[in-house]
C-alpha positions in Angstrom: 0.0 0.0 0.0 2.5 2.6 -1.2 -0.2 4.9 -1.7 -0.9 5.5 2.4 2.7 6.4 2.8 2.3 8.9 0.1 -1.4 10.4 1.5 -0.2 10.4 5.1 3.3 12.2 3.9 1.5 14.7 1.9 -1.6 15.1 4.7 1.2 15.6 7.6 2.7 19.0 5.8 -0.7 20.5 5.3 -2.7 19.7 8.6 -1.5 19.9 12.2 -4.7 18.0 13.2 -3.8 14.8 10.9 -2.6 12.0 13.0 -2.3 8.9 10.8 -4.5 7.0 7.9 -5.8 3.4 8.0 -7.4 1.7 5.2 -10.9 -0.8 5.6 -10.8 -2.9 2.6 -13.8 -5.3 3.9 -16.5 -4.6 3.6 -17.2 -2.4 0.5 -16.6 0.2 -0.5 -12.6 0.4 0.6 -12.8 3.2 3.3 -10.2 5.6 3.3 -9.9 6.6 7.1 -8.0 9.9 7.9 -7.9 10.6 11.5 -7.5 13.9 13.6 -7.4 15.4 16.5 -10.3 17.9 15.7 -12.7 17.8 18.0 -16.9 18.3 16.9 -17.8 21.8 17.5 -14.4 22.9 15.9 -14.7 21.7 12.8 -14.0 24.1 10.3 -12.9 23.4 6.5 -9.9 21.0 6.8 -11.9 17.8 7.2 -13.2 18.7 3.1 -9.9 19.7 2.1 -8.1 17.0 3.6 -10.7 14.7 1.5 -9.5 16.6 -1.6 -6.1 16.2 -0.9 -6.6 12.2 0.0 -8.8 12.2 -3.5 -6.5 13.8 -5.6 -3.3 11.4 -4.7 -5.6 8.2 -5.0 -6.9 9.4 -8.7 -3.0 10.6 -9.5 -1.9 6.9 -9.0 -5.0 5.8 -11.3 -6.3 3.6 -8.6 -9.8 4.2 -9.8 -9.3 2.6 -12.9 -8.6 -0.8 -10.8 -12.3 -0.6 -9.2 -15.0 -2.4 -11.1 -17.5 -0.5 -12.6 -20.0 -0.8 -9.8 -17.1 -0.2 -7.2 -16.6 2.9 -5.7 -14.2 3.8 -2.4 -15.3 6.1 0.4 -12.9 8.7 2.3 -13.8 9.3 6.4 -12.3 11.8 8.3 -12.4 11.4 12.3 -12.2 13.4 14.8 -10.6 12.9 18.1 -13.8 11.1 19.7 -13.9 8.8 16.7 -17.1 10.7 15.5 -17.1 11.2 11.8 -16.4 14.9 11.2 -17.0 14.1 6.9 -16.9 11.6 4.6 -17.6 11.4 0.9 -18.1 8.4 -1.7 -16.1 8.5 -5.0 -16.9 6.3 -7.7 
Protein backbone atom coordinates (compact mmCIF):
# COMPACT_ATOMS: atom_id res chain seq x y z
CA UNK A 1 0.00 0.00 0.00
CA UNK A 2 2.45 2.64 -1.18
CA UNK A 3 -0.24 4.88 -1.67
CA UNK A 4 -0.89 5.46 2.37
CA UNK A 5 2.69 6.40 2.81
CA UNK A 6 2.28 8.92 0.05
CA UNK A 7 -1.38 10.37 1.52
CA UNK A 8 -0.18 10.36 5.14
CA UNK A 9 3.30 12.20 3.86
CA UNK A 10 1.51 14.74 1.89
CA UNK A 11 -1.59 15.10 4.65
CA UNK A 12 1.17 15.59 7.62
CA UNK A 13 2.71 18.96 5.81
CA UNK A 14 -0.72 20.50 5.34
CA UNK A 15 -2.73 19.66 8.62
CA UNK A 16 -1.55 19.91 12.17
CA UNK A 17 -4.71 18.03 13.22
CA UNK A 18 -3.84 14.79 10.88
CA UNK A 19 -2.55 11.99 13.04
CA UNK A 20 -2.29 8.85 10.78
CA UNK A 21 -4.49 6.98 7.94
CA UNK A 22 -5.75 3.36 7.96
CA UNK A 23 -7.39 1.69 5.22
CA UNK A 24 -10.90 -0.76 5.55
CA UNK A 25 -10.82 -2.94 2.58
CA UNK A 26 -13.83 -5.33 3.89
CA UNK A 27 -16.46 -4.58 3.62
CA UNK A 28 -17.22 -2.42 0.45
CA UNK A 29 -16.64 0.18 -0.50
CA UNK A 30 -12.65 0.41 0.59
CA UNK A 31 -12.83 3.21 3.32
CA UNK A 32 -10.21 5.61 3.32
CA UNK A 33 -9.92 6.63 7.13
CA UNK A 34 -7.99 9.89 7.93
CA UNK A 35 -7.86 10.62 11.48
CA UNK A 36 -7.49 13.85 13.61
CA UNK A 37 -7.41 15.37 16.49
CA UNK A 38 -10.33 17.94 15.66
CA UNK A 39 -12.74 17.76 17.98
CA UNK A 40 -16.95 18.35 16.89
CA UNK A 41 -17.78 21.78 17.48
CA UNK A 42 -14.40 22.93 15.89
CA UNK A 43 -14.72 21.75 12.85
CA UNK A 44 -13.96 24.14 10.25
CA UNK A 45 -12.95 23.39 6.50
CA UNK A 46 -9.88 21.05 6.77
CA UNK A 47 -11.89 17.82 7.17
CA UNK A 48 -13.16 18.75 3.14
CA UNK A 49 -9.92 19.74 2.14
CA UNK A 50 -8.06 17.01 3.63
CA UNK A 51 -10.65 14.66 1.49
CA UNK A 52 -9.49 16.60 -1.61
CA UNK A 53 -6.14 16.19 -0.94
CA UNK A 54 -6.62 12.23 -0.02
CA UNK A 55 -8.76 12.24 -3.52
CA UNK A 56 -6.50 13.78 -5.59
CA UNK A 57 -3.31 11.44 -4.68
CA UNK A 58 -5.60 8.22 -4.99
CA UNK A 59 -6.86 9.40 -8.74
CA UNK A 60 -2.97 10.57 -9.55
CA UNK A 61 -1.85 6.94 -9.05
CA UNK A 62 -4.96 5.80 -11.31
CA UNK A 63 -6.31 3.58 -8.56
CA UNK A 64 -9.84 4.20 -9.83
CA UNK A 65 -9.34 2.64 -12.88
CA UNK A 66 -8.61 -0.82 -10.84
CA UNK A 67 -12.26 -0.58 -9.21
CA UNK A 68 -14.96 -2.44 -11.12
CA UNK A 69 -17.47 -0.46 -12.59
CA UNK A 70 -19.99 -0.77 -9.77
CA UNK A 71 -17.12 -0.20 -7.23
CA UNK A 72 -16.61 2.89 -5.69
CA UNK A 73 -14.19 3.77 -2.45
CA UNK A 74 -15.26 6.13 0.45
CA UNK A 75 -12.93 8.75 2.30
CA UNK A 76 -13.84 9.35 6.45
CA UNK A 77 -12.32 11.76 8.33
CA UNK A 78 -12.38 11.44 12.33
CA UNK A 79 -12.24 13.37 14.79
CA UNK A 80 -10.55 12.92 18.15
CA UNK A 81 -13.75 11.08 19.72
CA UNK A 82 -13.90 8.77 16.72
CA UNK A 83 -17.12 10.71 15.52
CA UNK A 84 -17.13 11.24 11.78
CA UNK A 85 -16.41 14.91 11.19
CA UNK A 86 -17.02 14.10 6.90
CA UNK A 87 -16.90 11.56 4.64
CA UNK A 88 -17.59 11.44 0.92
CA UNK A 89 -18.05 8.41 -1.73
CA UNK A 90 -16.13 8.48 -4.99
CA UNK A 91 -16.87 6.29 -7.68
Amino acid sequence: MIITAEIDKQLKMTSEQYNGISVDLNPKPIKYILKTSTQEPYVNEEPDQLINITNGIITSNNLPSLLREDESYEIIIIGNDKQVLSNKIFH
